[in-house]
C-alpha positions as YAML, in Angstrom:
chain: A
units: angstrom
residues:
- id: 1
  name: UNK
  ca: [21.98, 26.62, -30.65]
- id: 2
  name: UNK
  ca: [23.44, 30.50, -30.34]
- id: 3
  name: UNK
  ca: [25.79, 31.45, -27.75]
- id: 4
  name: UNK
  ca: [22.83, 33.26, -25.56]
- id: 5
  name: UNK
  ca: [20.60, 29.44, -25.65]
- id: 6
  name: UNK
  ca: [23.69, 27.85, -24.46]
- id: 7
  name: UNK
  ca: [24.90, 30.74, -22.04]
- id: 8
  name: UNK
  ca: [20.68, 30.53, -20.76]
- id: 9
  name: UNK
  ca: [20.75, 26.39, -20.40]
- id: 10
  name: UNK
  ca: [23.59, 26.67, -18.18]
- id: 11
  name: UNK
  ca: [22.22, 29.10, -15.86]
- id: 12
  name: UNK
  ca: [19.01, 27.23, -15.54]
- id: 13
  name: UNK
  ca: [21.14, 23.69, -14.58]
- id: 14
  name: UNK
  ca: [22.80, 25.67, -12.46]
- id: 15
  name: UNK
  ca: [19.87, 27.21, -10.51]
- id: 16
  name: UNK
  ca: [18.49, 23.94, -10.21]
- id: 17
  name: UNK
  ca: [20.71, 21.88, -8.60]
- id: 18
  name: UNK
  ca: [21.71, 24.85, -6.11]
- id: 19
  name: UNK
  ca: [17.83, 24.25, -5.56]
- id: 20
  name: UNK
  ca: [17.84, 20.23, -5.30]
- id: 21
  name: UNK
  ca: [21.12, 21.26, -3.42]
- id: 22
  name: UNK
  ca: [19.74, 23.57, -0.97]
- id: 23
  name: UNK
  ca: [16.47, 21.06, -0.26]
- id: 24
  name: UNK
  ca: [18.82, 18.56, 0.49]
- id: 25
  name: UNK
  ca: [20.56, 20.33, 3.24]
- id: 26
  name: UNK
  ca: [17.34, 21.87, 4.85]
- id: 27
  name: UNK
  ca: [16.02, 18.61, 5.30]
- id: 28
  name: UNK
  ca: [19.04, 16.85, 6.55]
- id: 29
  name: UNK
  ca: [20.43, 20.42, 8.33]
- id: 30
  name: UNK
  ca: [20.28, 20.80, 12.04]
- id: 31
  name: UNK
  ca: [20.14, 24.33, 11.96]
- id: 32
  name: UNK
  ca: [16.84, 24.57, 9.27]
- id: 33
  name: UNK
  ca: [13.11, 24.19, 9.53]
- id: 34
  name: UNK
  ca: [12.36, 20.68, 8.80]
- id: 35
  name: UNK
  ca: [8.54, 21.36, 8.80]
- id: 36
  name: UNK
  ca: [8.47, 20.43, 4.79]
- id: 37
  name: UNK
  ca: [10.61, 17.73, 4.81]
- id: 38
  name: UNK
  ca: [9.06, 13.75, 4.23]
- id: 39
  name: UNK
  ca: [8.91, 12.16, 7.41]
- id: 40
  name: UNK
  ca: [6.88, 8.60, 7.99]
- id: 41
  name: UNK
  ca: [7.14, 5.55, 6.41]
- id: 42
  name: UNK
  ca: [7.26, 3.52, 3.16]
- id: 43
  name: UNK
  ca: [6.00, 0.01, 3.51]
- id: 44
  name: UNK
  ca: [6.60, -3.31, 0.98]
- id: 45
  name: UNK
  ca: [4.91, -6.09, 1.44]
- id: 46
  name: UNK
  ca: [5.97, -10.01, 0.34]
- id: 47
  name: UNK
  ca: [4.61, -13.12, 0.21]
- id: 48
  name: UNK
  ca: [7.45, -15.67, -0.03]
- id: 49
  name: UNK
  ca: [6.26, -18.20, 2.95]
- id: 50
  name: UNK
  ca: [5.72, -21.04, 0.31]
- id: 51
  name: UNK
  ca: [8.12, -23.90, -0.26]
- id: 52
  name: UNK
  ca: [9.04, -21.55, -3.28]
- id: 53
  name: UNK
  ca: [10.48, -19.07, -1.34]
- id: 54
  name: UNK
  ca: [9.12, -16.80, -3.83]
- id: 55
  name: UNK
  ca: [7.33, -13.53, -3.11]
- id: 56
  name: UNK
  ca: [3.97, -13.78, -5.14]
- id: 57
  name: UNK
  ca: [1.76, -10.77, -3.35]
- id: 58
  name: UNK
  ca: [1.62, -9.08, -6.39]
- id: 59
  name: UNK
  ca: [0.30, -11.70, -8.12]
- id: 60
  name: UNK
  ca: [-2.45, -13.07, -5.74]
- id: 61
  name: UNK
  ca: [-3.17, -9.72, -3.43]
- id: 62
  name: UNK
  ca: [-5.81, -7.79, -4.49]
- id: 63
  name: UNK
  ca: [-6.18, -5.30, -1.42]
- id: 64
  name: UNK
  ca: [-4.07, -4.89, 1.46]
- id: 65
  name: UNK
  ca: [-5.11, -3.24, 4.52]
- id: 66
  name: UNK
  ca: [-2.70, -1.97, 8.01]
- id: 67
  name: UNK
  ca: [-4.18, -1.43, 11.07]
- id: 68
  name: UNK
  ca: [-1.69, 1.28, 13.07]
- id: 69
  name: UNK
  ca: [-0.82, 0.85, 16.77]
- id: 70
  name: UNK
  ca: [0.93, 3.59, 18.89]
- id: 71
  name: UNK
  ca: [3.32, 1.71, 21.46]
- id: 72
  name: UNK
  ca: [0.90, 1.29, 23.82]
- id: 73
  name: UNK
  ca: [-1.39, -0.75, 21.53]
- id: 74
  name: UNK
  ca: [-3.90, 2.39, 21.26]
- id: 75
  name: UNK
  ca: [-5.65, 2.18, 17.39]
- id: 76
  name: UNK
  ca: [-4.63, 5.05, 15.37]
- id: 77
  name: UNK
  ca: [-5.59, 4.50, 11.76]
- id: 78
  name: UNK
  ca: [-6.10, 1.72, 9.07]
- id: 79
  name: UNK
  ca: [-4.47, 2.07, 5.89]
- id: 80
  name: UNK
  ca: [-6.11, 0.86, 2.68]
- id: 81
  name: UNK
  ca: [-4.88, 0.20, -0.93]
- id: 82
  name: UNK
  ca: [-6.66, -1.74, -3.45]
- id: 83
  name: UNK
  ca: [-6.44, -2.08, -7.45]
- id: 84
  name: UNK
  ca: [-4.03, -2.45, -10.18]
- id: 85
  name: UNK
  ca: [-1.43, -0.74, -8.39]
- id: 86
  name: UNK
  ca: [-0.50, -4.07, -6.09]
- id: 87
  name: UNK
  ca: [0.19, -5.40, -9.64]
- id: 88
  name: UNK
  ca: [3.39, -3.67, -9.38]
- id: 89
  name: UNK
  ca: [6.24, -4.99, -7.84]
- id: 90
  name: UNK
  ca: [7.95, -1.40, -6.87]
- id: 91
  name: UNK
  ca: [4.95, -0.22, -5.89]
- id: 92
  name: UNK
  ca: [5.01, 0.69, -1.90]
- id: 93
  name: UNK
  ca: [2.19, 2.18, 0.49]
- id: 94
  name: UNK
  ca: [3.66, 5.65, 1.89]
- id: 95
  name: UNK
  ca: [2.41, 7.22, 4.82]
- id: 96
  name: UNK
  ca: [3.52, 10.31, 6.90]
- id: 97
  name: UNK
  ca: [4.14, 9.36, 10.49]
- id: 98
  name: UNK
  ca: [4.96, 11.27, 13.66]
- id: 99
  name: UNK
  ca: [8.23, 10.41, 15.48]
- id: 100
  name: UNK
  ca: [7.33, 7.38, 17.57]
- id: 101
  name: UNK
  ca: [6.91, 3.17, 18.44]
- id: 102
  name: UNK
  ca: [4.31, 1.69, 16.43]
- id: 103
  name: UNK
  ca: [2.88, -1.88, 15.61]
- id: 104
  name: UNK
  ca: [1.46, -2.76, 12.59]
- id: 105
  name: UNK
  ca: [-0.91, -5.53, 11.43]
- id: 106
  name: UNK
  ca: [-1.56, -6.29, 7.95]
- id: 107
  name: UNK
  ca: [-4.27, -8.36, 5.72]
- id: 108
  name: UNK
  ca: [-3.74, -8.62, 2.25]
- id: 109
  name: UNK
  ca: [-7.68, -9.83, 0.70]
- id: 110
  name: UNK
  ca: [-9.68, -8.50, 3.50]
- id: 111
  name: UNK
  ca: [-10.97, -5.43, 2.61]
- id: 112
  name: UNK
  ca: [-11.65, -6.82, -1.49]
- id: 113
  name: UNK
  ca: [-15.26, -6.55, -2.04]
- id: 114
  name: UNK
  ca: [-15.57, -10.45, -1.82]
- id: 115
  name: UNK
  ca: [-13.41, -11.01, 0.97]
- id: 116
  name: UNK
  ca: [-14.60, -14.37, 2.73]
- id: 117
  name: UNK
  ca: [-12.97, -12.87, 6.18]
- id: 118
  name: UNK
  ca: [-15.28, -9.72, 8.29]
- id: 119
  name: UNK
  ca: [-12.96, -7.56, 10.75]
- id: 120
  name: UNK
  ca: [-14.59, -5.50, 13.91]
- id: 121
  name: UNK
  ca: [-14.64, -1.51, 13.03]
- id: 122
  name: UNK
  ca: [-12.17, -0.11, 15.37]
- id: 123
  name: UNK
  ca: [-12.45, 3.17, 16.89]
- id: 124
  name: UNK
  ca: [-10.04, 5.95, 16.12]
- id: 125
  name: UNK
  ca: [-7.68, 7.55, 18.56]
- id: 126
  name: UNK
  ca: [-6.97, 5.49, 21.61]
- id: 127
  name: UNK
  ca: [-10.67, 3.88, 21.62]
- id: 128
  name: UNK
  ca: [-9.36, 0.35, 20.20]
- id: 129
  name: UNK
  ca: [-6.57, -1.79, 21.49]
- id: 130
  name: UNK
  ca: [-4.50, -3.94, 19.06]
- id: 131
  name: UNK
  ca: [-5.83, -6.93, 21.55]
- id: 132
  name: UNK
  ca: [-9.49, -6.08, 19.33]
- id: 133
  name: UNK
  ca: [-8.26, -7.03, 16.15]
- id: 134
  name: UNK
  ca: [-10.03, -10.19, 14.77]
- id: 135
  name: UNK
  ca: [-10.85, -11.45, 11.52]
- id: 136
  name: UNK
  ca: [-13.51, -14.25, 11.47]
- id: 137
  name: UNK
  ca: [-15.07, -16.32, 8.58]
- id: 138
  name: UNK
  ca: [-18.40, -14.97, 7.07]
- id: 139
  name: UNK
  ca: [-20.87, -17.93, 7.52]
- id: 140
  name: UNK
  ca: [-23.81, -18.48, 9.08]
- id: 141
  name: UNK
  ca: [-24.73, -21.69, 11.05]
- id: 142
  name: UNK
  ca: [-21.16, -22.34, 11.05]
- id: 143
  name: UNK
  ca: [-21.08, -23.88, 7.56]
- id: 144
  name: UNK
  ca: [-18.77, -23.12, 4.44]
- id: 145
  name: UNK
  ca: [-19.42, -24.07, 0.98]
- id: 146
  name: UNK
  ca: [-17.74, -21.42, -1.10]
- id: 147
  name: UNK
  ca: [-14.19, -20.90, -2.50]
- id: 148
  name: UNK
  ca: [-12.86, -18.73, 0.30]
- id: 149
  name: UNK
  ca: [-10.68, -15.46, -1.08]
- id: 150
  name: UNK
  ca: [-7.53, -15.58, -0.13]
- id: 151
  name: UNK
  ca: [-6.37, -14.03, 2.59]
- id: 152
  name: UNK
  ca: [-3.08, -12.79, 4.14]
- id: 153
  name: UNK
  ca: [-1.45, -12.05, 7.72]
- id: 154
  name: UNK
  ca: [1.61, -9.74, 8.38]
- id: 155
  name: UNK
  ca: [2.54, -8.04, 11.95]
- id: 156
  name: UNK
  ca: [5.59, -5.77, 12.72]
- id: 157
  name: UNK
  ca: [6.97, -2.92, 14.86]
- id: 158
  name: UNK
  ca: [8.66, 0.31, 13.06]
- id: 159
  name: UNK
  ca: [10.60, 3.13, 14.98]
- id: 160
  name: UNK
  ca: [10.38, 6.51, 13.26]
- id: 161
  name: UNK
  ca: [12.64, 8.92, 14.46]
- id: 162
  name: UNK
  ca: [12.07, 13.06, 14.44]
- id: 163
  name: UNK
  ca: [13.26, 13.51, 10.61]
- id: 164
  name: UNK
  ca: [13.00, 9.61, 9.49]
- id: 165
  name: UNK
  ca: [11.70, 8.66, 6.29]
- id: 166
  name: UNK
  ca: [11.81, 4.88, 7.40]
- id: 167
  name: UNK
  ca: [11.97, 1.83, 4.71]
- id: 168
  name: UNK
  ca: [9.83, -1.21, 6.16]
- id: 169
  name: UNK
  ca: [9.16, -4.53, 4.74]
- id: 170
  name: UNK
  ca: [5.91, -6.94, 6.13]
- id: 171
  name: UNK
  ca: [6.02, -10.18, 5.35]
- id: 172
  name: UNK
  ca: [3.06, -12.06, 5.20]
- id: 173
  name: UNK
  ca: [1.44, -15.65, 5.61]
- id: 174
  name: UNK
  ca: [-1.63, -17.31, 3.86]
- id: 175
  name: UNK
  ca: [-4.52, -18.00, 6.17]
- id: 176
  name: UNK
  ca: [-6.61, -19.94, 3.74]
- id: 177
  name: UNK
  ca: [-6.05, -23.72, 2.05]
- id: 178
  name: UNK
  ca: [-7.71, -25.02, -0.64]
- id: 179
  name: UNK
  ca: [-7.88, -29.24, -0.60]
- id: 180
  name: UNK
  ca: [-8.62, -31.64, -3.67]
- id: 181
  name: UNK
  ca: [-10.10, -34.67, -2.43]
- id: 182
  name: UNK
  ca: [-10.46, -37.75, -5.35]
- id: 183
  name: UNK
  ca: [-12.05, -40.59, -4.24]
- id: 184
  name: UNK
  ca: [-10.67, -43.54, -7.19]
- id: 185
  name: UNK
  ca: [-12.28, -46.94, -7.52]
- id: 186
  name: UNK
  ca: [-9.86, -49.28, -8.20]
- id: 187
  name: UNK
  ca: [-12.81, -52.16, -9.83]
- id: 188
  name: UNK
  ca: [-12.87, -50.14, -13.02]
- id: 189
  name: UNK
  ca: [-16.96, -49.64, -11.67]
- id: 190
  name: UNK
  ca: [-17.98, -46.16, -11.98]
- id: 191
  name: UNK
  ca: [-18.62, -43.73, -9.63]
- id: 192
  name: UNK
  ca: [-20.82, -40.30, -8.70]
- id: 193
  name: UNK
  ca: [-19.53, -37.67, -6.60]
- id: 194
  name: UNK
  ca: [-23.31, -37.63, -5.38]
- id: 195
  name: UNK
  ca: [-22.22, -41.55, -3.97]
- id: 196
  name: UNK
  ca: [-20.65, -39.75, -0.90]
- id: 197
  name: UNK
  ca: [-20.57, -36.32, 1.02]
- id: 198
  name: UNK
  ca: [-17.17, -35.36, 1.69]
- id: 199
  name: UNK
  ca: [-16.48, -32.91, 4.70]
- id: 200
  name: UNK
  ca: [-13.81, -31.22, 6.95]
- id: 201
  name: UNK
  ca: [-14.57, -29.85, 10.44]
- id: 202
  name: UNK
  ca: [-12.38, -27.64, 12.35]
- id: 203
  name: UNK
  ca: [-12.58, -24.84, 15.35]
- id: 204
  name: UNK
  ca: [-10.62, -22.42, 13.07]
- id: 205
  name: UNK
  ca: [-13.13, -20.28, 12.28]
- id: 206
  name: UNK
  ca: [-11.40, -16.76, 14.47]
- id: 207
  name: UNK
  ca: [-8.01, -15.57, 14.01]
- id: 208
  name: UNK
  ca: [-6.61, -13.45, 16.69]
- id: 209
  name: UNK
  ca: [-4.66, -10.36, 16.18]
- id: 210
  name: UNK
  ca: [-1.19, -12.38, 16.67]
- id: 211
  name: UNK
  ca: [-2.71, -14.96, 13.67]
- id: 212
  name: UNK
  ca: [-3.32, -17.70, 16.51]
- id: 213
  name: UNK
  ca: [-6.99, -19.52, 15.83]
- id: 214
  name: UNK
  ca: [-9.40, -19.04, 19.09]
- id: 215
  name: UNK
  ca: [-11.99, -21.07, 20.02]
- id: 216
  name: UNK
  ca: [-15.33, -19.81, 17.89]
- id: 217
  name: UNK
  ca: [-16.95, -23.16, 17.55]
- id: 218
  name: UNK
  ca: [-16.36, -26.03, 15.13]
- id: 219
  name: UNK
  ca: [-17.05, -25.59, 11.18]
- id: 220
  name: UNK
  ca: [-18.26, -28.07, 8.74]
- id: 221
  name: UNK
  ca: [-16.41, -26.98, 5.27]
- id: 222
  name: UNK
  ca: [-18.29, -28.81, 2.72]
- id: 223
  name: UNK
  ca: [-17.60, -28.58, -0.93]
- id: 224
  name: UNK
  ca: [-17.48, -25.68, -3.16]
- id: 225
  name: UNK
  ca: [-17.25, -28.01, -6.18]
- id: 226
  name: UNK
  ca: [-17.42, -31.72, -7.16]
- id: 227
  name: UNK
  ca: [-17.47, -34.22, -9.70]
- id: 228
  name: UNK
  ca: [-16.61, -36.91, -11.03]
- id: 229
  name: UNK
  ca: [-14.30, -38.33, -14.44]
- id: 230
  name: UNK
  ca: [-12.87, -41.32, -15.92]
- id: 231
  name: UNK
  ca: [-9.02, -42.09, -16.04]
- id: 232
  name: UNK
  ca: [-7.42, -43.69, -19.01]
- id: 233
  name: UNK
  ca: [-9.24, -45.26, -21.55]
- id: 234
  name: UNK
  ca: [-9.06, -48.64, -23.74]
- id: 235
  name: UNK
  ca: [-7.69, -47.02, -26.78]
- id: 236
  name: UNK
  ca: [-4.53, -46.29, -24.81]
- id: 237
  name: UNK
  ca: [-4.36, -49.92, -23.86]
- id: 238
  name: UNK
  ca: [-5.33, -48.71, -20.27]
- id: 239
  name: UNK
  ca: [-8.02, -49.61, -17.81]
- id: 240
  name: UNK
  ca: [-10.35, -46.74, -17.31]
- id: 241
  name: UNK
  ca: [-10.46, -45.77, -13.96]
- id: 242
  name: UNK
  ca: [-13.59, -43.80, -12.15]
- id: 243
  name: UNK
  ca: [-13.32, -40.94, -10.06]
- id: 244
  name: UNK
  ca: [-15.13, -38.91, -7.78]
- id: 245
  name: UNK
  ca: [-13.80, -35.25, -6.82]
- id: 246
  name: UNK
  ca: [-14.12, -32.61, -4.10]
- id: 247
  name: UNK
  ca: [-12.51, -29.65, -3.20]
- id: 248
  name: UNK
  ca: [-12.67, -27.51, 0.13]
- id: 249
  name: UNK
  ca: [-11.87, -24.56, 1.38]
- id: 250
  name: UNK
  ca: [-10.45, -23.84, 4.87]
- id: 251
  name: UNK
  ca: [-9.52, -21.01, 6.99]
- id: 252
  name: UNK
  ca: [-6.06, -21.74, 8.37]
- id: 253
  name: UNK
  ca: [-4.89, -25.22, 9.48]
- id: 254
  name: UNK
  ca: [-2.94, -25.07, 12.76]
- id: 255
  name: UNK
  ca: [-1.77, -27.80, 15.03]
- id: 256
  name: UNK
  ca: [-3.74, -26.58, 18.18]
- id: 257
  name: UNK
  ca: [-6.74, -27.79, 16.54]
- id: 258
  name: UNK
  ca: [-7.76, -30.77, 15.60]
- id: 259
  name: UNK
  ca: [-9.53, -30.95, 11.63]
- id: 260
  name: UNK
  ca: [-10.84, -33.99, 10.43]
- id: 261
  name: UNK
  ca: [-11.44, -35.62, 7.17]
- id: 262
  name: UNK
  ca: [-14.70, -37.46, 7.05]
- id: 263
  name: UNK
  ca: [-16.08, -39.33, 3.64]
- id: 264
  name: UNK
  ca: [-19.47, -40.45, 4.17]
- id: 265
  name: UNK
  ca: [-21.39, -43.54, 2.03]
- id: 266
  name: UNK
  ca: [-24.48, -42.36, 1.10]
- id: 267
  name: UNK
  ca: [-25.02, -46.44, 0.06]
- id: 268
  name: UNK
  ca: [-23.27, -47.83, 2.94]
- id: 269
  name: UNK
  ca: [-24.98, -45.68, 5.31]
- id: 270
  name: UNK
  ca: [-21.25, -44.89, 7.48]
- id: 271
  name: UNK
  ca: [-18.45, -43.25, 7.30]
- id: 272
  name: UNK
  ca: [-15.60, -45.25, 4.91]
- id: 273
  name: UNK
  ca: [-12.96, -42.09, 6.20]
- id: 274
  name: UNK
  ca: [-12.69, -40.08, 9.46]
- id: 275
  name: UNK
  ca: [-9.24, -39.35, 9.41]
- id: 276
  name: UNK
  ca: [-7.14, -36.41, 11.49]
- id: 277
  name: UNK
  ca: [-6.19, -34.24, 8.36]
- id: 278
  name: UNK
  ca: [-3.03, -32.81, 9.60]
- id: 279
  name: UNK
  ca: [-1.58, -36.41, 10.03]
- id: 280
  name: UNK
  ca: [-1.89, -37.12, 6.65]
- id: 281
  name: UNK
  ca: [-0.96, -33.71, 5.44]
- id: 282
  name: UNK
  ca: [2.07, -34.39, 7.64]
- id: 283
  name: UNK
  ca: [2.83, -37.54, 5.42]
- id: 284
  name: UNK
  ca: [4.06, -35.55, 2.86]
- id: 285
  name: UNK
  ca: [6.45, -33.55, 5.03]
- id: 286
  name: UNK
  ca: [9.78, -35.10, 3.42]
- id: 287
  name: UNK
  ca: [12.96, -35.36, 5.48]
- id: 288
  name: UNK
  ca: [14.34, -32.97, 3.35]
- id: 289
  name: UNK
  ca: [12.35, -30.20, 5.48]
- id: 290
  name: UNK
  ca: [13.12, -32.09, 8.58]
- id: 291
  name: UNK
  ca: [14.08, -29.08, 10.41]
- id: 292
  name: UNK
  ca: [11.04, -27.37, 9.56]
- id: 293
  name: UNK
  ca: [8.08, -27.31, 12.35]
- id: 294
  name: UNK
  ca: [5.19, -28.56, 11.68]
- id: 295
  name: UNK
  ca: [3.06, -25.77, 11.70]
- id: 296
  name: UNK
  ca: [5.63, -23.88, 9.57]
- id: 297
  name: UNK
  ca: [4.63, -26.85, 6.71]
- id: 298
  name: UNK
  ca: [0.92, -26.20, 7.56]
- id: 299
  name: UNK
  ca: [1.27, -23.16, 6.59]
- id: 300
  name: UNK
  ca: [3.76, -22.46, 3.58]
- id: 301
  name: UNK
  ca: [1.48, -24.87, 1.73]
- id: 302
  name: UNK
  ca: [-1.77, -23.74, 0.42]
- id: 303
  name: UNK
  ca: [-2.77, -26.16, -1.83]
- id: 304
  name: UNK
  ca: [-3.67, -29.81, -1.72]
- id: 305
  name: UNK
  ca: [-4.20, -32.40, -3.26]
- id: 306
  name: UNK
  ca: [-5.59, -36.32, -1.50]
- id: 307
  name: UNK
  ca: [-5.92, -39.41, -3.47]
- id: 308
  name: UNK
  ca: [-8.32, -42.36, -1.60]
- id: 309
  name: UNK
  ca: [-8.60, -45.97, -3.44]
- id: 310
  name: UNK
  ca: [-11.77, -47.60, -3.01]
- id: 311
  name: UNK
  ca: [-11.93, -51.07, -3.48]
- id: 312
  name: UNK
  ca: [-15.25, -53.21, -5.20]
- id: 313
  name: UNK
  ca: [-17.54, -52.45, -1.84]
- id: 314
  name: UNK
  ca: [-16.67, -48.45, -1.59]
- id: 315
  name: UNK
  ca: [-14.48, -49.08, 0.96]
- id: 316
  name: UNK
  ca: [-11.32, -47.30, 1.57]
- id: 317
  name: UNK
  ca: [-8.13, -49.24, 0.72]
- id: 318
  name: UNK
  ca: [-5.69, -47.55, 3.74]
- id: 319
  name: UNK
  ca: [-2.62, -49.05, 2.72]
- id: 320
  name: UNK
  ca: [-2.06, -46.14, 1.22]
- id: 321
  name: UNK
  ca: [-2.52, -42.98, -0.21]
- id: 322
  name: UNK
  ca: [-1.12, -40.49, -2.50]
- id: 323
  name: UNK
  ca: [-0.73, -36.40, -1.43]
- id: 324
  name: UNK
  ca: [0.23, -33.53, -3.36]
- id: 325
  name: UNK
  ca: [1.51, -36.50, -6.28]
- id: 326
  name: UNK
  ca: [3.49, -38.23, -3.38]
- id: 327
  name: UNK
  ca: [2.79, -41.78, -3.01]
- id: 328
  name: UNK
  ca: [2.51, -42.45, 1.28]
- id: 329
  name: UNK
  ca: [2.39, -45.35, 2.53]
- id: 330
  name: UNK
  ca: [0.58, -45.94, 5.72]
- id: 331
  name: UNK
  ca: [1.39, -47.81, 8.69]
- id: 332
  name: UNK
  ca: [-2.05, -48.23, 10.64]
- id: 333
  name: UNK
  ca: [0.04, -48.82, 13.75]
- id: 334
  name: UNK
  ca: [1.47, -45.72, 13.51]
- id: 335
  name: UNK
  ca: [-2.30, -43.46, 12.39]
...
């Protein structure tokens, strides 16, 4: 490089951090017009209220949508991002904002194409109130048989001041629970999933804009899949075992409702389990979370798994029963 390259590479540095220099200053300076500085708000969003403690929304969100509140609860907007771009874990969603209060309600899986959840359209401008926002199950005849999407819940307030660029994190909760049900005879005689319909039913249908479930009438989930296998096997030197499985899908399980496990007999012609599911979901609740609330276990697990023993006449055996791989034992006294 000559002595005129060199001389020219300098000047250009120089010229451009006097620039980046000068930029700086108007948008931080008192005395300059601010109108082209960044002003609003960059949002993250995290999913760590598991008993992980592990933020996984970019692995299982697939759309995120935030409704925008002024500080009188007047609807202003609803933000949308969907694709590959959640993927990213430094990915944010920046918006400009005005200087002002705001609340802001999030969904993460709502507006996906097969979101199980529909939403009221809001009016723009003052027309809504925040008090409008509802999500409620897409079902007719208040029955659900399908895997429902997953879906999310976040709320917070943000204060932007005149010249803020403000740095926000929501942090969300799962609003939907998928539950394994095995029914296992313990006679070595097999069984068919077909033997028995296996059902949960539940007023939890309508989620307020605060997350709380109101009163919509009562669901019957019924299975999205079943079957039915064989554990063990003689050339292991082990008694097979038959099986019958379920699983379910629920919208979120609160305690201010009141869901219930029931296992009909298609042979007996009864019921051999009606059960209050969060009781036995409870079970599991070790003493090492004996701080946590109840409904704070509800919902950082998402995932179940039950495990009923039927002895040689299909009934249940409810001595005891095994959740999430945890072997309860009951007390009927105390269920």
């Amino acid at each position: 490089m000559n002595f005129k390259s060199v001389i020219s590479s300098a000047i250009i540095r120089g010229a451009s951090a006097l620039l980046m220099a000068a930029g700086a200053i108007s948008c931080n300076s008192i005395y300059e017009d601010q109108s082209d500085c960044p002003r609003g708000v960059s949002l993250r969003f995290v999913y760590d209220y598991n008993m992980e403690y592990v933020n996984s929304f970019h692995k299982q969100a697939h759309c995120v949508n935030v409704y925008l509140f002024d500080k009188e609860g007047n609807y202003l907007d609803n933000w949308v991002e969907t694709g590959d771009v959640l993927k990213d874990e430094n990915w944010r969603m920046k918006r400009e904002l005005d200087e002002g209060s705001y609340t802001l309600i999030a969904y993460a899986g709502l507006c996906c194409g097969e979101s199980s959840f529909v939403a009221p359209q809001l009016r723009t401008r003052a027309a809504s109130r925040r008090e409008e926002v509802s999500v409620s199950l897409d079902i007719e005849d208040f029955i659900s048989n399908a895997s429902l999407h997953p879906l999310f819940y976040g709320m917070t307030t943000l204060e932007v001041g005149k010249d803020d660029y403000v740095e926000k994190t929501i942090y969300l909760k799962k609003d939907t629970n998928n539950l394994r049900f095995v029914l296992q005879q313990m006679n070595g005689e097999q069984i068919k999933a077909d033997e028995f319909d296996v059902v949960i039913t539940d007023d939890n249908g309508l989620l307020a804009w605060d997350n709380e479930v109101q009163q919509n009438g009562v669901i019957t989930y019924q299975p999205w899949t079943k079957g039915e296998t064989v554990i063990g096997s003689q050339e292991d030197g082990e008694t097979p075992v038959s099986a019958a499985y379920y699983e379910l899908s629920t919208s979120r399980l609160t305690t201010r409702t009141s869901p219930r496990l029931v296992v009909y007999s298609r042979e007996r012609e009864e019921n051999i389990i009606n059960i209050p599911l969060n009781t036995y979901l409870l079970l599991l609740k070790s003493e090492l979370y004996a701080d946590m609330p109840a409904q704070e276990f509800l919902d950082r697990i998402s995932e179940w798994s039950l495990v009923f023993f039927l002895d040689s006449g299909n009934r249940w055996i409810n001595t005891h029963i095994v959740v999430n791989d945890w072997v309860v034992r009951i007390n009927n006294a105390e269920l």
